[in-house]
C-alpha positions in Angstrom: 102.6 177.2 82.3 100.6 173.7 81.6 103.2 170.7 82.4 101.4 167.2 81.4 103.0 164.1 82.8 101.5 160.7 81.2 102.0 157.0 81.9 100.2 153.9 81.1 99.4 150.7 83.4 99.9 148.4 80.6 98.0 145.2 80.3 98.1 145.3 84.6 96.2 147.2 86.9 98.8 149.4 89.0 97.4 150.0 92.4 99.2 153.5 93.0 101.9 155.7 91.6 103.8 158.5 93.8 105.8 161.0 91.9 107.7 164.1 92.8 107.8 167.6 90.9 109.9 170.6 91.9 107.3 173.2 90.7 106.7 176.8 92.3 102.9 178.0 92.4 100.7 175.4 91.4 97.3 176.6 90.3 95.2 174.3 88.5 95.0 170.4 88.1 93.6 168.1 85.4 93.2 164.3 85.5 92.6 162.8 82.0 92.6 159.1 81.9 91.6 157.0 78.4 91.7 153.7 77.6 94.5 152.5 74.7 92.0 151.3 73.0 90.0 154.6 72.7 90.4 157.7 71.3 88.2 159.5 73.8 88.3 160.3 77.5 87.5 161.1 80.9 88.5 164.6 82.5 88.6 165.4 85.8 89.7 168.9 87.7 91.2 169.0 90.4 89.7 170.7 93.9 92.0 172.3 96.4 90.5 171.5 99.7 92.4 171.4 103.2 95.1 168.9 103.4 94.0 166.6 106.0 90.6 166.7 104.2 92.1 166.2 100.6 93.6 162.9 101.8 91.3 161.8 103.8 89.0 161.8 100.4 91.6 160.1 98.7 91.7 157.0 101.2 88.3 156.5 101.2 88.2 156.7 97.6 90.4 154.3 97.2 88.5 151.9 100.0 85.4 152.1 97.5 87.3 151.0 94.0 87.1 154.5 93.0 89.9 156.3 91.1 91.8 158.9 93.2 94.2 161.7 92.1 96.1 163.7 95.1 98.9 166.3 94.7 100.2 168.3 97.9 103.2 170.4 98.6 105.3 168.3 100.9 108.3 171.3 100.8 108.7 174.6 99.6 108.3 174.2 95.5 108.5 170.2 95.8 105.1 169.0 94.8 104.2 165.1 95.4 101.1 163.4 93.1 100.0 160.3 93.9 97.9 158.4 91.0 95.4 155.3 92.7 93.3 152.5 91.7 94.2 153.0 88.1 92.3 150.0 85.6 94.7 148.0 83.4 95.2 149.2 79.7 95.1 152.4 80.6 96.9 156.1 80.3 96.9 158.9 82.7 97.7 162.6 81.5 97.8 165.3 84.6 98.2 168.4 83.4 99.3 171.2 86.2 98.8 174.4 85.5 101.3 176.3 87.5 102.1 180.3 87.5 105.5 181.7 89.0 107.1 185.1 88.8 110.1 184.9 86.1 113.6 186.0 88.1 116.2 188.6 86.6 119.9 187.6 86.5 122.0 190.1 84.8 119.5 192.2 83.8 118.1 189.6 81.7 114.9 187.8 82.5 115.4 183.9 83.4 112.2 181.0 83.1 113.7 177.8 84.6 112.1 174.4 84.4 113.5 172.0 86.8 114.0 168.3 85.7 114.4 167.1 89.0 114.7 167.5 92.8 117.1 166.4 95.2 117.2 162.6 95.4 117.0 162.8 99.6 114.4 165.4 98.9 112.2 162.5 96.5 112.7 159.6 98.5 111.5 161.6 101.6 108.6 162.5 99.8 107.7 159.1 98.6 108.0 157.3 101.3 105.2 159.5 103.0 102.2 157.1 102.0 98.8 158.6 101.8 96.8 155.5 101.8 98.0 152.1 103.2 94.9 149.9 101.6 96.5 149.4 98.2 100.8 148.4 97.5 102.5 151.3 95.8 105.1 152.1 93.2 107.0 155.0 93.8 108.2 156.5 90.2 112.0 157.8 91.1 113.9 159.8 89.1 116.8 157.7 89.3 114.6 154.5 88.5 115.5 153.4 84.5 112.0 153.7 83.3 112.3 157.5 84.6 115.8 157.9 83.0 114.4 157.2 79.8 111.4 160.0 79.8 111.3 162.7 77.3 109.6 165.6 76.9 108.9 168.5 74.6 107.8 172.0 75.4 106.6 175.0 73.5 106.0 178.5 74.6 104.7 181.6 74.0 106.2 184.9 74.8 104.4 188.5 75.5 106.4 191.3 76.9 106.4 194.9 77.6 109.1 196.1 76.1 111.3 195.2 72.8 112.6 191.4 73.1 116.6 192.1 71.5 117.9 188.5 72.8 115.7 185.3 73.1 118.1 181.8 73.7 118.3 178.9 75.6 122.0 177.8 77.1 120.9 174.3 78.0 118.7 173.2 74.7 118.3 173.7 71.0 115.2 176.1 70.0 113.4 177.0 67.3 112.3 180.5 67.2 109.9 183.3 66.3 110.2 186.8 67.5 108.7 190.1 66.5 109.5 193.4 69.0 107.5 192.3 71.8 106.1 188.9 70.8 107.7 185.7 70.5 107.1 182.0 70.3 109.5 178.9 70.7 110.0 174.9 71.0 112.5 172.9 71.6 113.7 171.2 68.0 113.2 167.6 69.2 112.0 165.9 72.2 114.8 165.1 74.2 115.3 163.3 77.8 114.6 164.9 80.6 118.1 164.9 81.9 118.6 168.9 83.1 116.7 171.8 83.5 115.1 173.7 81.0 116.6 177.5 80.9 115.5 180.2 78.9 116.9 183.9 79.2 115.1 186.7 77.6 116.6 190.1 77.4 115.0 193.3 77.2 115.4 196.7 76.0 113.8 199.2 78.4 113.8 196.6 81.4 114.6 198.9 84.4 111.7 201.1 83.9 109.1 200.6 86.9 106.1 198.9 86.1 102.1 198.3 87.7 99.8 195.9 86.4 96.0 196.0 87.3 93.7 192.4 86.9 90.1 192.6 87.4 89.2 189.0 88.5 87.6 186.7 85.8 87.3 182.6 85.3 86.4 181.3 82.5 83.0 178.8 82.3 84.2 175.1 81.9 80.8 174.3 80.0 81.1 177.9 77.6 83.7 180.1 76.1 81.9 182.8 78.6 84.1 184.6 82.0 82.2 185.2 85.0 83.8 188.8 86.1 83.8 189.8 89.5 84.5 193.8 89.4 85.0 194.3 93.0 87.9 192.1 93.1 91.3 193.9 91.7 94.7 192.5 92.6 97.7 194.8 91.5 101.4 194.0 90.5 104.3 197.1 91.3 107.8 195.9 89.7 110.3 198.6 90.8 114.4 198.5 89.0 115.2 201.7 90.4 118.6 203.2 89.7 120.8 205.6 92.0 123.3 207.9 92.6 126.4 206.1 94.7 128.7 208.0 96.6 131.4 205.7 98.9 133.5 206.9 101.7 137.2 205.9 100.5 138.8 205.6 103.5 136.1 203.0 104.9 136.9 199.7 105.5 134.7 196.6 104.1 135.0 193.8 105.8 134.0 190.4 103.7 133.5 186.7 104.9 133.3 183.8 102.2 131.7 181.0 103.8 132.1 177.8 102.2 129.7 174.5 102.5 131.8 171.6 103.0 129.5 169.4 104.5 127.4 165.7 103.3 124.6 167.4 101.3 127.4 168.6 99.0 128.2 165.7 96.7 131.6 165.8 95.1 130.5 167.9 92.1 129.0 170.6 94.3 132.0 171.0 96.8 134.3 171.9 93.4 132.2 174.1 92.0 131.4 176.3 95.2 135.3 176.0 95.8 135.8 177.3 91.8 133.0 179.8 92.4 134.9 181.3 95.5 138.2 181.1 93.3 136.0 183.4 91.3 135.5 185.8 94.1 139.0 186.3 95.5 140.4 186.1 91.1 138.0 189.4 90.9 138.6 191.4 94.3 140.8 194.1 93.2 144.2 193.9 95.2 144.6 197.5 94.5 141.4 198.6 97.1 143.2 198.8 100.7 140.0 199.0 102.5 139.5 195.4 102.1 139.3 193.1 104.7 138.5 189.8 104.4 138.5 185.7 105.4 137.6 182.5 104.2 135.8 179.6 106.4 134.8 176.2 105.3 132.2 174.2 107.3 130.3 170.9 107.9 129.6 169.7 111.5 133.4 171.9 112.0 134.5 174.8 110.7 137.9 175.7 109.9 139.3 179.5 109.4 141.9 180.4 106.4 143.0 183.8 108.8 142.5 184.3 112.8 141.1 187.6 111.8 139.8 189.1 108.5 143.5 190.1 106.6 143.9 193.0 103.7 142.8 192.0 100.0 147.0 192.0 99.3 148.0 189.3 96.6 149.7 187.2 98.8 146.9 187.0 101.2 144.5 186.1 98.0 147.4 183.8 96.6 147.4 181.9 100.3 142.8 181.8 100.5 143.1 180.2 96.9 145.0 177.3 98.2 143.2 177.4 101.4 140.1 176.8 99.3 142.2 174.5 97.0 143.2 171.8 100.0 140.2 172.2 102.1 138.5 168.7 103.4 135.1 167.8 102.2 132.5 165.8 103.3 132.8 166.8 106.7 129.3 166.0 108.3 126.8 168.2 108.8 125.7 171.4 107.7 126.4 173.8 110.8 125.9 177.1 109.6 124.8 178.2 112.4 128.1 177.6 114.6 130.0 180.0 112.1 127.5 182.9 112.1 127.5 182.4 116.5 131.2 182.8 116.6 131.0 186.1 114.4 128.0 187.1 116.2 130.1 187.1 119.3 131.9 190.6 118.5 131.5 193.7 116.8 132.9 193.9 113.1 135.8 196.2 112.3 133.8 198.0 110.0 131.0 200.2 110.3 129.5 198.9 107.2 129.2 195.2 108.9 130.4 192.3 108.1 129.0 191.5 104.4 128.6 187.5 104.5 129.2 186.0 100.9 127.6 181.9 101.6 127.9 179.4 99.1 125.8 176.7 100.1 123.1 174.2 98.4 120.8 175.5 101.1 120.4 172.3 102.9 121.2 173.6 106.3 120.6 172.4 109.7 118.5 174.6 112.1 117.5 176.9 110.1 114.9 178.5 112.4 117.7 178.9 115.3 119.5 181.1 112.5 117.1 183.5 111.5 116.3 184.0 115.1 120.2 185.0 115.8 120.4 187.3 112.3 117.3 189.1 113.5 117.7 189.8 117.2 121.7 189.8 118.0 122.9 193.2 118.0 126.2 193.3 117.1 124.7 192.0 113.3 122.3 194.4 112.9 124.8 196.0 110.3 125.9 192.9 108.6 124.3 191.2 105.4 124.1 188.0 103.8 124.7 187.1 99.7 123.4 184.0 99.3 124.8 181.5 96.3 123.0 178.9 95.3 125.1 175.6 94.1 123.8 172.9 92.3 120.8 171.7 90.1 118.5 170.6 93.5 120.0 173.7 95.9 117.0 174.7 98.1 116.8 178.0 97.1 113.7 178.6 99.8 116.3 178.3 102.7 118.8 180.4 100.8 115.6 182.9 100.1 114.8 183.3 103.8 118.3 183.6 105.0 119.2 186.7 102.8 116.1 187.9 103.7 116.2 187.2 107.5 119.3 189.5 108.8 118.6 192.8 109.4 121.6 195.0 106.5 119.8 193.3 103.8 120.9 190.2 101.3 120.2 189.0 98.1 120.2 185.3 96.8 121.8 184.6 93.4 121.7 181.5 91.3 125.0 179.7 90.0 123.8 177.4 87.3 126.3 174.8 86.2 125.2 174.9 82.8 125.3 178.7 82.5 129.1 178.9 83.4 129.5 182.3 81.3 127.6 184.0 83.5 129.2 183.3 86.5 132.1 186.1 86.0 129.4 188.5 86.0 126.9 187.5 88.9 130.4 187.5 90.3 131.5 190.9 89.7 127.9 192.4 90.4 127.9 191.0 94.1 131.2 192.4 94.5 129.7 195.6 93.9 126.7 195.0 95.8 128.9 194.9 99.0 130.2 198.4 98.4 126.9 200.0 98.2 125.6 201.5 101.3 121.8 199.9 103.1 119.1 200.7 101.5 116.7 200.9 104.8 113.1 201.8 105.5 111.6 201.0 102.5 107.9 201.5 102.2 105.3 201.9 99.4 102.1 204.2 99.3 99.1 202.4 97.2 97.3 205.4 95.9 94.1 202.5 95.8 90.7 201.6 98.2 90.9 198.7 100.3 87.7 196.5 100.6 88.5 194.9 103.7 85.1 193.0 102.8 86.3 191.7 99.6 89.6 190.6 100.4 90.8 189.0 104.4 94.0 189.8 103.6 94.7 193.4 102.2 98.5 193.7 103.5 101.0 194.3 100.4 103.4 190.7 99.9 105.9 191.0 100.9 105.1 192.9 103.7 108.4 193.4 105.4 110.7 195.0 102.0 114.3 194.2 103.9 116.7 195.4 101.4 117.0 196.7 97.9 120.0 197.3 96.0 121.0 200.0 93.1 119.9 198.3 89.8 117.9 194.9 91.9 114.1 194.4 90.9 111.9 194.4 93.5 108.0 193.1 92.8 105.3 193.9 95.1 101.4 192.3 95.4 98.8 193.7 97.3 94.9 192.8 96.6 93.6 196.6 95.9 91.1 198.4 94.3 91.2 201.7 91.6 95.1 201.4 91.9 97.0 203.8 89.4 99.7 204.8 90.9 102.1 203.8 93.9 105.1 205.9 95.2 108.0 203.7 97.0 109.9 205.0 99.7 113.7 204.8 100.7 116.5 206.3 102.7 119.8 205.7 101.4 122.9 207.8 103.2 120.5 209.7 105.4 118.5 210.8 102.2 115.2 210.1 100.8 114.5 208.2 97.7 111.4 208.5 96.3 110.1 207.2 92.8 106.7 206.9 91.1 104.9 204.6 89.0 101.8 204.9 87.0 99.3 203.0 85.1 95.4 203.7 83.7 92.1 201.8 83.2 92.9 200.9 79.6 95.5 198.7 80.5 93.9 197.0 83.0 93.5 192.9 82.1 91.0 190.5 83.3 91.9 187.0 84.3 93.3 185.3 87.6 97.0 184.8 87.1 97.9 187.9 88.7 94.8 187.4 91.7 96.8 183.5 92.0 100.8 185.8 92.1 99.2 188.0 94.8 97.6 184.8 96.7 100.6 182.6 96.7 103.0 186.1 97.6 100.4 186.5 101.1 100.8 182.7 101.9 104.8 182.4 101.3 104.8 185.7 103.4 102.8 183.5 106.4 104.9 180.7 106.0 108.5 182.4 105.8 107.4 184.2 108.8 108.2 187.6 108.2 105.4 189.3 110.0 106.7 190.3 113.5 110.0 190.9 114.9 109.0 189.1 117.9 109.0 185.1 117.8 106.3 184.5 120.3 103.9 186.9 118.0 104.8 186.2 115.1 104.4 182.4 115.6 100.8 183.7 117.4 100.1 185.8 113.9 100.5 182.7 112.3 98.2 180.5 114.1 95.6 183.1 113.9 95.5 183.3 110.1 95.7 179.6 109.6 92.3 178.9 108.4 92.1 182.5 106.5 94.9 181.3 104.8 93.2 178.0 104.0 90.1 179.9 102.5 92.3 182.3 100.3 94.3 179.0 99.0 91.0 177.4 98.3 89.4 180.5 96.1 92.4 181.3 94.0 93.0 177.7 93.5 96.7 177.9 94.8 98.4 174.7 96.3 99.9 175.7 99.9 101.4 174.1 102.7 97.7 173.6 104.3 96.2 172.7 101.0 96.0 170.1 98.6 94.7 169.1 95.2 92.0 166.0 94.8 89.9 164.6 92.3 87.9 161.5 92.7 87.2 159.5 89.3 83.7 157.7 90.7 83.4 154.0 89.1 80.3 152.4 89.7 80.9 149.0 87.7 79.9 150.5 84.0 81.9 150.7 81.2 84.5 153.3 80.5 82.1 156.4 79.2 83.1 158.3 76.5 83.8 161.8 76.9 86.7 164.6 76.1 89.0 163.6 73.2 93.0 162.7 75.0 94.4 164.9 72.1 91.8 168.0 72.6 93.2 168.4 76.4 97.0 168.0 75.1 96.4 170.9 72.4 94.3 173.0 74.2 96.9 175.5 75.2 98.8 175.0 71.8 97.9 178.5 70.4 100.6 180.0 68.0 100.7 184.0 68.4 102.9 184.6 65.0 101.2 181.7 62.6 102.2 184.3 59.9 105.9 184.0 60.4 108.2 180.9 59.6 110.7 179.5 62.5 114.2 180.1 62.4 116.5 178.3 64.2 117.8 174.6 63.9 115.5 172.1 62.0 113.9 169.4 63.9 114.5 165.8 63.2 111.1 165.2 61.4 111.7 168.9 59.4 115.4 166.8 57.9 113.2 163.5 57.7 110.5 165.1 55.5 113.9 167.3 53.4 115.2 163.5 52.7 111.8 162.2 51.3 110.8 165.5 49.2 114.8 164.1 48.1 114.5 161.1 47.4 110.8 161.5 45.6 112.9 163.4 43.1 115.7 161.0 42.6 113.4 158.3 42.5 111.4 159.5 39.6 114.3 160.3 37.6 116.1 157.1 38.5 116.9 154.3 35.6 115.5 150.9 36.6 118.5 149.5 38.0 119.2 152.3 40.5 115.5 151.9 41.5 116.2 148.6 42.4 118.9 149.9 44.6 117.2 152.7 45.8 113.5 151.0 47.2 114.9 149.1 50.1 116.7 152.3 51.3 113.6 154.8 50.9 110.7 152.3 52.3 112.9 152.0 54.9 113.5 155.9 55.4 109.4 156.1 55.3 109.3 153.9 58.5 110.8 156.7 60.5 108.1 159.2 60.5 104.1 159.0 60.3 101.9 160.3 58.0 101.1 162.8 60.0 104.3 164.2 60.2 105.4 163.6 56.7 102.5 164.7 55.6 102.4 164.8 51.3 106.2 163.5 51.8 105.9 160.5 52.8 102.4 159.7 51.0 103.6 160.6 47.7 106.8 158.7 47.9 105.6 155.3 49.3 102.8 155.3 46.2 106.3 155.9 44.3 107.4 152.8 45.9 104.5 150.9 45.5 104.2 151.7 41.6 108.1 150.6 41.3 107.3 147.3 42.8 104.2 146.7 40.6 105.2 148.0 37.4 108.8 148.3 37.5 109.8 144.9 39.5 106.8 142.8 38.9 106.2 142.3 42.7 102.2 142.4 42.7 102.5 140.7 46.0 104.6 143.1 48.1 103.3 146.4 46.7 100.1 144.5 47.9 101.5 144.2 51.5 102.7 147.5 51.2 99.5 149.2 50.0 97.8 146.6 52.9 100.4 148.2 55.4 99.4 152.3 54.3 95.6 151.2 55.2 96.3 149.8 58.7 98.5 152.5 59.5 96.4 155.6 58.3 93.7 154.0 60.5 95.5 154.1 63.4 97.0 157.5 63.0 93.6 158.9 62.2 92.4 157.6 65.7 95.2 159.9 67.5 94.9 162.8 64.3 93.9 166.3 65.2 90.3 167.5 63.1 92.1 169.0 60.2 94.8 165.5 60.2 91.9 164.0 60.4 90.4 165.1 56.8 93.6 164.4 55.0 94.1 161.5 56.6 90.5 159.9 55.7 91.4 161.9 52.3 94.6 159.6 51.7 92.5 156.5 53.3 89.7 156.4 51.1 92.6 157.0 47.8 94.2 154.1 48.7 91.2 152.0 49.2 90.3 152.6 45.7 93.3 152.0 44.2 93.1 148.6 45.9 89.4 147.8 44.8 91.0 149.1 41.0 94.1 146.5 41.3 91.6 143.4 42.2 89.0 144.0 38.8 
């Protein structure tokens, strides 16, 4: 995905800009910076280089008048950019290129664009200065210059399988779809108020999957790709289904855990208390084997039952108002008190305790957490769902604890403006619990390892804790003449085993996939997930620091040790011309379906353009003295779109308009203006034009510039 933020210094210089974006894997950078005045302008790419030396670059940069660009990861998927030394009358336009794997909810595919991050979350980040030689202006999402951003977006869509539902819950879309291939855009610009959530749904989407990329990049000065055949990175998505067979007269024990704490504002708290409303509305009363409790917690904790009580209505009826009257705002976020106190004895069932947390994921101590899930014994049964609440959760922490304790979890996403899913996420955890541990999972890459090619040659994720019946599970490993992989799993005491293919003809050449399988080896470092023992693991760590440095740096992938900079090198001249600003913005507009119309909702400019074709019509067939009614209304109707968007539209009808006043009113001076007015505007639209706007545009220019030499003889 290519996500362009722009803003201008005005007449001003502005010393330094710090914004925040809550991105995932960010793998290329481009600085373009113009002058208002100019159509053309100057591009720079961004380098990843080692973080300490990425900003130490910047500084000096800065020190010398120069024009410096940095962007680092300051937290999991929050990304800070810092814009300095920027000359007055001028626009920026950074364009991150960023590639992330899409998740599945409900068997339907989800791509989610985040609008903004937690407020504590920006403010730590922008306090953090990189440079103290210039003042700077942090750009916060709360600040009412920021409130009032818009932004439009357009994608295109290539899948496997037959695409049988394409929609967005939060936005309006316009739409083209064929089986497999799709395009859409949002229907106007709108503010950047919410995320941006699009669900695709599939027809054969549990069959298993491999993908093979040879790696190629593309020549910045030709259309050519430099291919590098040794170098083969390989994708395995398995959605494996399976027989379940549960033991009726086995308890299942359940704990709802619910954040109370600070980091939950007042919105959050009542929707993880609805949410676990939602749980105990859809645990069926009529299953005896249920045991179960509720505990809310902050810098306390409090218990609904001493112990974990039957699944009877009146013990459901008395949780709900539990839940209902609970305090909030209660400090801290101690997690880790509550999962000590269970940790402390045995559960009653020989399933484990199955741990259902609904949390934003801004938790104290998380480290001390993961250590207790991994090594206390009397857990090594128990499991952790994970429910994300709220638009700025931290769904890394939520990531690592499901993944941290030993039975297996699974994080799941409870979007506030997908509400009609929520039922179902519901109901499929619920199930989840029942299912038995899916344990000693392992996959066998039928593939050659070039341990000379690659450093790191270890699948990501390495350690594969759990995997549920129906949950998709995607696996990267840097590997050579791969065509086929085999995963492994016991499940009751018996073997699972399934196979999945693929062949030379469907191998692709790029980098996105080589950039997936980086970024899945570094997130496996960081999470650490690589020994069972702390001391090592921390030791494993260390080791690989710098390796992990180099791999960031050749696939281009932002990491905690890495950072992107670009140095814009001013040496006194005048601004050079180079790149046109509108060549980098459409450079990634390609439409996959040109042959097929958009269905959908029609864009403001689309009902714009319907009401001048309109009025064109009515105008010509008007009698005099409804013209004279009508011009005021329609000249004014032309002032809301440009000729660029109006296209023949709003050309035709303001030479309708111009005529009216000439012939029909006798007002030689304002269809003067008017025609006056069309020149100076078609100029400067033609400065900003595409190449084929461009020729009608200079088209309708030299018309009317003829018309007005014909009117002075």
């Amino acid at each position: 995905m290519h996500l362009m933020n722009g803003f201008s210094t005005g007449a001003k210089r502005r010393p330094s800009s710090n914004f925040t974006n809550g991105i995932q894997k960010c793998v290329d950078t481009l600085m373009t910076r113009y002058n208002n005045n100019d159509v053309d302008a100057e591009q720079l790419w961004g380098v990843v280089k080692e973080k300490e030396q990425a900003k130490r670059e910047y500084r000096e940069a800065i020190e010398k008048g120069h024009g410096a660009y940095l962007m680092h990861q300051e937290q999991p998927e929050v990304f800070s950019v810092s814009v300095g030394n920027l000359p007055a009358n001028c626009e920026v336009i950074i364009k991150i290129t960023y590639v992330a794997e899409l998740s599945f909810e409900n068997n339907d595919i989800i791509f989610r664009l985040p609008a903004k991050v937690a407020s504590w979350q920006s403010k730590q980040v922008l306090e953090m200065k990189d440079q103290t030689i210039l003042p700077s202006i942090n750009l916060e999402q709360n600040n009412s210059s920021m409130k009032s951003v818009e932004f439009s977006l357009k994608a295109s869509i290539r899948m496997p399988y037959e695409i049988t539902k394409l929609f967005s819950p939060t936005h309006r879309l316009r739409r083209k779809v064929t089986d497999c291939l799709a395009m859409i855009e949002l229907v106007d610009n709108v503010l950047l108020e919410k995320d941006f959530i699009l669900s695709i749904t599939l027809k054969s989407i549990n069959l298993p999957r491999m993908v093979n990329e040879t790696y190629a990049l593309s020549d910045t000065n030709t259309s050519n790709q430099l291919v590098d055949e040794n170098s083969q990175a390989c994708m395995l998505t398995f959605y494996p289904k399976f027989e379940i067979v549960n033991n009726p007269n086995e308890h299942v024990e359940i704990v709802f855990i619910i954040d109370v704490s600070n980091s939950m504002d007042g919105k959050h708290v009542q929707q993880a208390k609805q949410l676990a409303h939602l749980f105990l509305t859809n645990m069926k009363t009529d299953n005896k084997n249920i045991l179960f409790n509720i505990v809310t917690f902050g810098s306390d904790n409090d218990e609904c039952f001493p112990i974990s009580s039957p699944n009877t209505k009146e013990n459901i009826d008395k949780a709900k108002h539990f839940v209902l009257y609970s305090l909030d705002h209660r400090g801290n976020t101690d997690l880790f008190s509550v999962l000590r106190q269970y940790s402390l004895l045995p559960s009653s069932s020989k399933l484990g305790r199955q741990f259902i947390l609904l949390s934003d994921g801004h938790i104290n101590d998380l480290k001390s957490i993961l250590i207790l899930l991994e090594n206390q014994s009397s857990m090594r049964h128990d499991r952790l769902f994970t429910c994300s609440i709220g638009d700025s959760s931290n769904k890394h922490n939520l990531r690592q604890l499901s993944n941290g304790i030993n039975g297996g979890g699974l994080i799941t996403i409870f979007d506030s403006n997908y509400r009609s899913r929520w039922k179902t996420k519901v109901i499929q955890i619920l199930e989840h619990i029942h299912q038995p541990c899916v344990t000693n999972i392992s996959i066998d890459w039928h593939g050659t390892i070039d341990h000379q090619q690659e450093k790191f040659t270890n699948q990501a994720p390495k350690t594969i804790r759990s995997l549920f019946n129906g949950m998709h599970l995607t696996v990267y490993r840097f590997v050579q003449n791969c065509y086929k992989a085999t995963l492994t799993a016991t499940i009751n005491n018996q073997e699972y085993v399934t196979n999945v293919f693929s062949n030379k003809i469907t191998e692709t050449k790029g980098r996105i996939l080589h950039c997936l399988t980086a970024r899945a080896i570094i997130q496996d470092y960081e999470n650490g997930l690589l020994h069972n023992d702390e001391c090592e693991n921390t030791l494993i760590k260390k080791q690989y620091k710098q390796d992990l440095i180099e791999l960031s740096i050749k696939y281009s992938v932002v990491s905690s040790f890495t950072s992107f900079v670009a140095i814009e090198e001013r040496d006194g001249q005048e601004f050079e011309h180079g790149v046109r600003l509108l060549d980098v913005i459409l450079e990634n507009d390609i439409d996959l379906l040109p042959y097929i119309g958009w269905d959908g909702d029609k864009s403001q400019i689309d009902i714009i353009k319907d009401k001048l074709i309109n009025a064109k019509l009515l105008f010509d067939n008007a009698s005099i003295t409804n013209k004279i009614d009508l011009v005021n209304e329609y000249e004014n109707l032309c002032q809301k779109i440009s000729y660029r968007s109006g296209s023949d539209a709003k050309y035709d009808l303001m030479l309708t308009i111009i005529d009216t006043y000439r012939i029909t009113l006798k007002e030689n001076n304002k269809a003067r203006k008017l025609e006056e007015k069309m020149v100076e505007d078609l100029i400067n639209e033609i400065s900003k034009a595409t190449v084929d706007e461009r020729k009608i545009l200079e088209e309708r220019l030299n018309e009317i510039s003829i018309r007005i030499e014909m009117e002075k003889l």
